[in-house]
C-alpha positions as CSV (number, residue, x, y, z in Angstrom):
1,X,-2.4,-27.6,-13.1
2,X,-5.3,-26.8,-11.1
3,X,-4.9,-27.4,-6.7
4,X,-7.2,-30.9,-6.9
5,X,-4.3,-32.5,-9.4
6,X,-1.5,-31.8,-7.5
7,X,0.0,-34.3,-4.9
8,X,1.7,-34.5,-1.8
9,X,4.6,-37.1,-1.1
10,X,6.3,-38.8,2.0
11,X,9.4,-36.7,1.2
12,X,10.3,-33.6,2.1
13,X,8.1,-30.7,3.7
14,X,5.8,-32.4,6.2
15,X,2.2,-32.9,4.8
16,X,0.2,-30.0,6.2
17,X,3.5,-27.7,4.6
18,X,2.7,-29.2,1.4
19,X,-1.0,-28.6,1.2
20,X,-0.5,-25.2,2.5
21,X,2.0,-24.4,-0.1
22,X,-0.4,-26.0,-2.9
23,X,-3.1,-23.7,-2.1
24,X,-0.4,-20.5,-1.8
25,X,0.4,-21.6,-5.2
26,X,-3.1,-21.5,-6.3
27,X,-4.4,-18.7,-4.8
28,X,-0.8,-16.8,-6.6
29,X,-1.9,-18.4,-9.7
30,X,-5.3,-16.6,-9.5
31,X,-7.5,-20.2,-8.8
32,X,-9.0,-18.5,-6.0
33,X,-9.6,-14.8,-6.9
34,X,-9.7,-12.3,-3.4
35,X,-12.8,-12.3,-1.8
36,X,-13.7,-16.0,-2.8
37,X,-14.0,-18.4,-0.7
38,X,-11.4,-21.6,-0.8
39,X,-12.0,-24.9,-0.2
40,X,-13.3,-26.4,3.2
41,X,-11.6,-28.5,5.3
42,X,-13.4,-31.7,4.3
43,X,-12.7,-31.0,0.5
44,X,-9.3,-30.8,1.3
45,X,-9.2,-33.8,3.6
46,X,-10.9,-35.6,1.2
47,X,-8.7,-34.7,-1.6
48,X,-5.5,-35.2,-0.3
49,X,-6.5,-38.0,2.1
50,X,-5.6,-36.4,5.2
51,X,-6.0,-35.6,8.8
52,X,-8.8,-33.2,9.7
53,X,-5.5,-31.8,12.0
54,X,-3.3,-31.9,9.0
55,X,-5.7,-29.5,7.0
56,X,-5.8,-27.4,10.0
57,X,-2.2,-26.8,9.9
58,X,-2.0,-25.8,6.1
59,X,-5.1,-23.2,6.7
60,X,-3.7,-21.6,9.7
61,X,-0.6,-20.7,7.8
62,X,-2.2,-19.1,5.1
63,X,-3.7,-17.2,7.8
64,X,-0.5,-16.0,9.5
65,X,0.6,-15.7,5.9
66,X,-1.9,-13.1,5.4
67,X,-3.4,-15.3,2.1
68,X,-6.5,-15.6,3.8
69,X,-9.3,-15.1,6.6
70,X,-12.2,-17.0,8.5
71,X,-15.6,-15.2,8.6
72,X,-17.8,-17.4,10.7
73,X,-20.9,-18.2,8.4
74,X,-19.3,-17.9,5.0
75,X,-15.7,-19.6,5.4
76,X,-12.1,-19.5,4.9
77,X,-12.2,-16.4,2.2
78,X,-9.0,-15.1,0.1
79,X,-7.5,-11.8,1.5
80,X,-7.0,-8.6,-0.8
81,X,-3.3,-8.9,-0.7
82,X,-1.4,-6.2,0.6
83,X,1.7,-4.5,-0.7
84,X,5.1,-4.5,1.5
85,X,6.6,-0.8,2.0
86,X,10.8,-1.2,3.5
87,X,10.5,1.2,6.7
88,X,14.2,2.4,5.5
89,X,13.5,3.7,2.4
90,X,12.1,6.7,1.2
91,X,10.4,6.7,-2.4
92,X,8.1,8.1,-4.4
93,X,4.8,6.0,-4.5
94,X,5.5,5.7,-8.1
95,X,9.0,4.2,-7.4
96,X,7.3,2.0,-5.0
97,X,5.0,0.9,-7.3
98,X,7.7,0.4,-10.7
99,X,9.9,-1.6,-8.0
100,X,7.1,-4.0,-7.8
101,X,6.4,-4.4,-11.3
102,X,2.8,-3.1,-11.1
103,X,1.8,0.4,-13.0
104,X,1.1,3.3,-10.5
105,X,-1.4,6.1,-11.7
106,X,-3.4,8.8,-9.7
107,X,-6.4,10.7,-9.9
108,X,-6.0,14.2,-9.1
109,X,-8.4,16.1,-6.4
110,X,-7.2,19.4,-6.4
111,X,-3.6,21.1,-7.3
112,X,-2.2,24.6,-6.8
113,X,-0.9,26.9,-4.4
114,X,-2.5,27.6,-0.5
115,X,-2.0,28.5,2.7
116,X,-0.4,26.0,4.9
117,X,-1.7,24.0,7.2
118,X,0.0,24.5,10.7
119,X,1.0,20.9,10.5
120,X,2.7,21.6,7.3
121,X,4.1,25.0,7.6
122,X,6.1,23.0,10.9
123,X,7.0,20.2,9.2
124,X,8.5,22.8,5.8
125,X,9.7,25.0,8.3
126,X,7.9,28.1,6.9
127,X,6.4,30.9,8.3
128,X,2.3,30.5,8.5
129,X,1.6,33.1,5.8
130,X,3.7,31.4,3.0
131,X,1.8,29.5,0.6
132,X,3.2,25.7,-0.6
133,X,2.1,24.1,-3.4
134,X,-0.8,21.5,-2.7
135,X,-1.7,18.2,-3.9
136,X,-4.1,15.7,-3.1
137,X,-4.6,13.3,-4.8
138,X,-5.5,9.2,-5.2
139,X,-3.1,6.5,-5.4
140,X,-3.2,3.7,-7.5
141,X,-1.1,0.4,-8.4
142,X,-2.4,-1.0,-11.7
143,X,-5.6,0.7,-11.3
144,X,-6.3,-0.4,-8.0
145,X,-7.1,2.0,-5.1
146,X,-4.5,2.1,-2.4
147,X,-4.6,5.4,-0.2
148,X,-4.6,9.0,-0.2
149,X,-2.2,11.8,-0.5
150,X,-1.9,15.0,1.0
151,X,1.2,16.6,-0.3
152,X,2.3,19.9,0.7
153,X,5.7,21.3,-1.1
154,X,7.7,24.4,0.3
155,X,7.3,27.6,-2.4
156,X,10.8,28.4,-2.9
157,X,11.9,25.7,-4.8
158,X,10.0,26.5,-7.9
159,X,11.8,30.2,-8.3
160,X,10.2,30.9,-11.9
161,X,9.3,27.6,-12.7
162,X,5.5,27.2,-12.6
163,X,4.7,24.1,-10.8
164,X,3.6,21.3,-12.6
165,X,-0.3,20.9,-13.4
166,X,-3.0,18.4,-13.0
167,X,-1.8,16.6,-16.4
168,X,1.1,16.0,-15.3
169,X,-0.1,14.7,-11.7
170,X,-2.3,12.2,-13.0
171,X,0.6,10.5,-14.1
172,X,3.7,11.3,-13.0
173,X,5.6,11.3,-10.6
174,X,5.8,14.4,-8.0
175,X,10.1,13.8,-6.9
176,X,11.0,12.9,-10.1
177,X,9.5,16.0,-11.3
178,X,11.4,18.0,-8.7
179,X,14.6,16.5,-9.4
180,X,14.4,17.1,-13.3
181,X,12.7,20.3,-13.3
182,X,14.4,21.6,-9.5
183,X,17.5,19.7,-9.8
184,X,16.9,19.0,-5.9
185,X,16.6,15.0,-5.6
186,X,14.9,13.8,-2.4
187,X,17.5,12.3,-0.7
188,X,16.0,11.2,2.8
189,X,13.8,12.5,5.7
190,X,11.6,11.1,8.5
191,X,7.8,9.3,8.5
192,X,5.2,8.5,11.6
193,X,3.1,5.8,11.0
194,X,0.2,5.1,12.9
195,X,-3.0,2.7,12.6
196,X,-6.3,4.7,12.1
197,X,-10.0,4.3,11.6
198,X,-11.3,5.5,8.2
199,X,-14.1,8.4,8.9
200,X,-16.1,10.9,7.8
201,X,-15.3,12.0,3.7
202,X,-12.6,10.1,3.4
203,X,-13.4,6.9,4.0
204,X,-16.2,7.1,1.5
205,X,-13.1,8.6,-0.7
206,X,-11.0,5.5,-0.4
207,X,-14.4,3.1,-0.7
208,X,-14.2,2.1,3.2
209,X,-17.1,1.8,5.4
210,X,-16.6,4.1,8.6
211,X,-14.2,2.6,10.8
212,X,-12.3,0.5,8.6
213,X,-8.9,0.3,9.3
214,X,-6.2,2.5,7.8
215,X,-2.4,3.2,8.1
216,X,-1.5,7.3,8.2
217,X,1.8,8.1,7.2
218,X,2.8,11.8,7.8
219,X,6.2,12.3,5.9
220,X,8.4,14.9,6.3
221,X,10.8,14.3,2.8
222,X,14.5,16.4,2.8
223,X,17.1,17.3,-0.1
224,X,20.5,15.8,0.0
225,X,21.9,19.2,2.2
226,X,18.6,18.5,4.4
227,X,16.4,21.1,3.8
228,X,12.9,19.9,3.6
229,X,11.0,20.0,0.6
230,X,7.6,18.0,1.4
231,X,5.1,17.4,4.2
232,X,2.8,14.8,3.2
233,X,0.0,13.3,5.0
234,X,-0.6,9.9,3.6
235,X,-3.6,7.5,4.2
236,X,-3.1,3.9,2.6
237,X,-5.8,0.8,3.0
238,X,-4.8,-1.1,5.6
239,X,-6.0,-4.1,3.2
240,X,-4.1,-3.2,0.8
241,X,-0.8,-2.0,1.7
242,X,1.6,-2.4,4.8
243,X,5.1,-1.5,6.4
244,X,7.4,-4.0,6.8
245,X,10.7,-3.7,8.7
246,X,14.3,-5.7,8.5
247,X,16.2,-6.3,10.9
């Protein structure tokens, strides 16, 4: 049923809660696509016979709901929606991404062993001349670009197992790779988040215009007797993807 054949009634949810859940349920329903604009206020008025106030209401809270956004000029346009990440938890982005239903898949940039940063050689607790294993790659929830990963794993896990390659990468998953091939399962740690602006290489990299906002997570991940197995540096789209925490 498309948003114009729906109705609002005298019971229940007051009127402006009704026309802002119609036009949730549309937008959801893929009536208005992200980056199109929705209706203006005098189609709605006009369609559900309302208050210019009344309308108001219902597009404000798809604001705060994060559904949509005003650009002076061109209107009241439907956000990129962004995926939730629970602060408490700490997952693999392909866990994150199979917990949402949606297919995660990467590109690989580069894979093998180097020297470590001095950020990461803290973070693995290694001396500055050993040499993790490196990944970088892009991260993707059915097909669509959501950040960047810098992932830097301590050496001595892999004893004389060759770490995996960039086959492998493009599709799996790095922890559950380490818990079958390791037998060490990534049982906790600790992650920094802070708001950024996208620069130089890599916001061309993640398709953002310099200064666009990002989110960097640096992630320090531990096995179950604490020992820590990866320092990752991770850059999501701040349009795409978010934290949130309960409480």
């Amino acid at each position: 049923m498309k948003w114009t054949e729906r109705e609002i009634t005298a019971n229940g949810a007051s009127r402006w809660q009704q026309i802002a859940e119609i036009l949730r349920e549309a937008i959801e329903g893929g009536e208005f696509k992200a980056g199109q604009s929705i209706p203006t206020e005098a189609e709605i008025n006009k369609t559900f016979g309302v208050s210019r106030t009344t309308t108001r209401a219902a597009m404000q809270k798809l604001v705060q709901d994060g559904l949509v956004s005003r650009h002076p000029g061109l209107g009241t346009i439907v956000s990129d929606r962004r995926l939730d990440q629970p602060l408490h938890q700490i997952r693999s982005f392909a866990e994150d991404m199979r917990s949402r239903g949606m297919t995660p898949s990467y590109e690989v940039l580069r894979c093998g062993m180097t020297a470590a940063t001095p950020e990461a050689a803290h973070g693995l607790e290694l001396a500055t001349s050993d040499r993790p294993y490196h990944v970088e790659r892009l991260l993707k929830g059915n097909g669509r670009l959501i950040g960047h990963s810098l992932s830097f794993i301590r050496p001595d896990i892999f004893s004389d197992i060759e770490p995996p390659d960039a086959a492998f990468l493009a599709q799996g998953s790095l922890y559950d790779w380490i818990a079958q091939e390791c037998g060490i399962e990534i049982a906790g740690g600790v992650e920094f988040i802070e708001a950024s602006l996208a620069g130089g290489e890599l916001a061309g990299t993640l398709g953002l215009s310099g200064g666009d906002p990002v989110l960097i997570a640096r992630r320090i991940a531990r096995s179950e007797n604490g020992l820590p197995i990866e320092f990752a540096v991770i850059t999501y789209r701040a349009d795409r993807y978010r934290f949130r925490v309960e409480l």
